[in-house]
C-alpha positions, 0 to 999 in steps of 0.5 A, spaced: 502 722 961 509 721 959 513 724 954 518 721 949 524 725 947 525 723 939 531 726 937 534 723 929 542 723 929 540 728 924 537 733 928 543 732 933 548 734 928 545 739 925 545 742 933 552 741 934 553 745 927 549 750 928 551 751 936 560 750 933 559 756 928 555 760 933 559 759 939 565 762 933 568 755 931 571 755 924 568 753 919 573 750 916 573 745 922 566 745 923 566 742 916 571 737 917 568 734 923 562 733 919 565 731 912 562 736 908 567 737 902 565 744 902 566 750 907 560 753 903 556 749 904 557 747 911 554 754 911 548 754 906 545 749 911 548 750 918 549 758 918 544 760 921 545 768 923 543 770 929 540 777 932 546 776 937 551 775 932 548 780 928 550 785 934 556 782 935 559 783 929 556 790 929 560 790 936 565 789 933 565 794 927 564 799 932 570 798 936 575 798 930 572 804 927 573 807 933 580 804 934 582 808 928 579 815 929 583 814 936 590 812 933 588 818 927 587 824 932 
């Protein structure tokens, strides 16, 4: 049995636009390289979060309230 890929032009620039921002391209480039006329909506349709970037982020949250409880003591 053979199995076609069908892939839309579509499909693979919602990928490359999901996978920009995840991979933490700015939305403002992302934007450009679609042609959108808004950042907004470029992630409306595109920003999709991630249980890694949710843990990232919190990551990162940590790090900075620790950085300044050390800077403070």
């Amino acid at each position: 049995m053979v199995y076609y890929l069908s892939a839309r032009f579509h499909d693979l620039r919602h990928s490359y636009a999901v996978y920009a921002l995840q991979a933490g391209d700015d939305v403002k480039t992302v934007q450009e390289n679609l042609g959108h006329h808004a950042a907004a909506f470029t992630l409306d349709v595109y920003g999709h979060v991630t249980d890694k970037m949710k843990k990232d982020s919190a990551a990162r949250m940590d790090a900075f309230i620790k950085g300044i409880k050390s800077s403070k003591g």
